[in-house]
N, C-alpha and C positions, 0 to 999 in steps of 0.2 A: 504494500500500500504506500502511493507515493504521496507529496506535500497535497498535489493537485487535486484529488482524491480525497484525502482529509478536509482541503477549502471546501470543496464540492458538498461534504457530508458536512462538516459545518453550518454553514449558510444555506442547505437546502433546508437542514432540522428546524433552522430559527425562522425562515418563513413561513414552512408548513406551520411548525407549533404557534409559531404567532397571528397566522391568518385564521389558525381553528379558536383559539380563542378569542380573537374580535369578533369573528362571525358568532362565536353562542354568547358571547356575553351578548353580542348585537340583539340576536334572536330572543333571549329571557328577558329582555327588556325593550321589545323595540317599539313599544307603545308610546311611553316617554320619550324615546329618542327621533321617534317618527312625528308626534306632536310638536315636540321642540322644534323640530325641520318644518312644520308646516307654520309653524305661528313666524317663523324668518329668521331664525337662528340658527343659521346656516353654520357661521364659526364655531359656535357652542358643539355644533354636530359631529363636524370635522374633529376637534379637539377630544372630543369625546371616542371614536372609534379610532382616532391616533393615540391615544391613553391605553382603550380595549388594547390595541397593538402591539402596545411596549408591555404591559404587564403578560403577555401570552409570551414576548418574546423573552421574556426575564424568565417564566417557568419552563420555556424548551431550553435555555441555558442550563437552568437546573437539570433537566432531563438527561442535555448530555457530558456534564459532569458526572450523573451519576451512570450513566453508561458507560463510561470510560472506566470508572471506580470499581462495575463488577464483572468491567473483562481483564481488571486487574486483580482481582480478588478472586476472580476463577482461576484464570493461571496460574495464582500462588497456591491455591485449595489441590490443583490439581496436582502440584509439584510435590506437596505431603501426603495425599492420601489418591487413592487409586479412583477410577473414575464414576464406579458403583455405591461406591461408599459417600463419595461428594455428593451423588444424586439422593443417596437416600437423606444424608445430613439438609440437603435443599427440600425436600419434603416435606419434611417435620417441619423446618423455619415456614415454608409456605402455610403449613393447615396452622400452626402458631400465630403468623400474621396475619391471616382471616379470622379466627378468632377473637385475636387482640382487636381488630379493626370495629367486630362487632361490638367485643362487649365493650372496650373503654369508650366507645361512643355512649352506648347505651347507657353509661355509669355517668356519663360526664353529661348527657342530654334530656336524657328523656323524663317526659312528663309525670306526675304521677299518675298511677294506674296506668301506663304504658308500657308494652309488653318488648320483649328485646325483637322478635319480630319483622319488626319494620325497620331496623338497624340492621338486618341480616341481610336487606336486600342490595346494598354499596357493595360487601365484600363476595357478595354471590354472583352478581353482574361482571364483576372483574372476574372473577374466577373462570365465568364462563368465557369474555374475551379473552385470557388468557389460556387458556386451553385450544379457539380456533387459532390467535396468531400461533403459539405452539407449535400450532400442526399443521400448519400450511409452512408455517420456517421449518420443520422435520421433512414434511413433502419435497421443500426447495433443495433442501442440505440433505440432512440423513438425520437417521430417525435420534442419534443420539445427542441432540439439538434440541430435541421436543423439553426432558426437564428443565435444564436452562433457559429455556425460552420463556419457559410457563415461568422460574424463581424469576427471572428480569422483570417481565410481566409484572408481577401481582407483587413482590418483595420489596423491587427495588422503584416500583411507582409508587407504591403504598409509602414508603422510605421520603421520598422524595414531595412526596402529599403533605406530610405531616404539619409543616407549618401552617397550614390551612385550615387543618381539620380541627385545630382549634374554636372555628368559628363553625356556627350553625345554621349559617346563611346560605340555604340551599342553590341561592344563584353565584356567590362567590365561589361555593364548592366543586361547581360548575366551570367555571371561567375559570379558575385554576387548575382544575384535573384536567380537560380537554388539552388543552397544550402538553402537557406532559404525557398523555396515554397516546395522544397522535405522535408525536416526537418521538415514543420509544417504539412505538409500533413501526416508523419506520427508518429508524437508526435498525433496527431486530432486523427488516426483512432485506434492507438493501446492504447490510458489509458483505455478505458474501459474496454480491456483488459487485463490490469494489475490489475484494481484494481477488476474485477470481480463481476460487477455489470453494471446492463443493463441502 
């Protein structure tokens, strides 16, 4: 993989992940923003989905720091322990960090008499996206891509989430995660593309 290659993967990650989140922050809110536009608050508008844009491009940054982080932290796992063992130690962290994702939400949120339930459905949804890209990056590559793909997925966006999920503002949660799940999803499916090996 040469410099060119890296620029390419760079700056396509932080337009993708920045355009997916100006567009959904656009869409969970475009009532407000489409009013503003109509009463002639033209600049206000502009300002506003050049704002959506920087904050989407600040979380695909994120995205691929932590990309880089756990193709560095695979290669060291792999250099200690053998390659069966790493998948299953990635396992466990994964059904750990779907748990975690449910219940400290549910501890830190929810209402009384509300059931964990509805907190279950964040870390279910991801799980299921990360199970298709998974398997369309094992389709692409070889099958021995699939757990990896899945612990990137769901670990290391969940990882990468965290400073958000402080908040319980389902449209910030929003505009924050989209950047980062499109950015990793396709930092995942396009290096082996770049570097030209299966």
């Amino acid at each position: 993989m040469n410099s060119r290659k890296v620029v390419y993967l760079f700056f396509t990650t932080l337009l993708i992940g920045a355009t997916s989140g100006a567009l959904v922050g656009f869409v969970l809110d475009w009532r407000t923003y489409f009013d503003g536009l109509m009463a002639g608050e033209v600049i206000d508008f502009i300002l506003v989905i050049v704002w959506l844009f920087g904050i989407g491009a600040m979380w695909s940054l994120i995205s691929q720091m932590g990309f880089f982080a756990y193709l560095t932290v695979h290669r060291f796992a792999l250099g200690i322990v053998n390659a069966k063992l790493w998948n299953m130690i990635q396992i466990v962290i994964i059904a750990f960090v779907l748990q975690g994702l449910a219940y400290f939400r549910f501890t830190s949120f929810a209402d009384e008499g509300e059931t964990i339930f509805g907190f279950i459905l964040i870390p279910l949804l991801l799980l299921i996206y990360g199970l298709v890209v998974a398997y369309i990056k094992s389709k692409q590559t070889n099958l021995g891509a699939f757990i990896p793909a899945l612990f990137f997925m769901v670990v290391v966006t969940t990882l990468e989430w965290l400073p958000a999920l402080r908040v319980n503002d389902p449209k910030w949660l929003w505009v924050y995660f989209t950047p980062l799940l499109v950015a990793n999803t396709w930092q995942l499916l396009i290096l082996h593309r770049l570097i030209n090996r299966k």
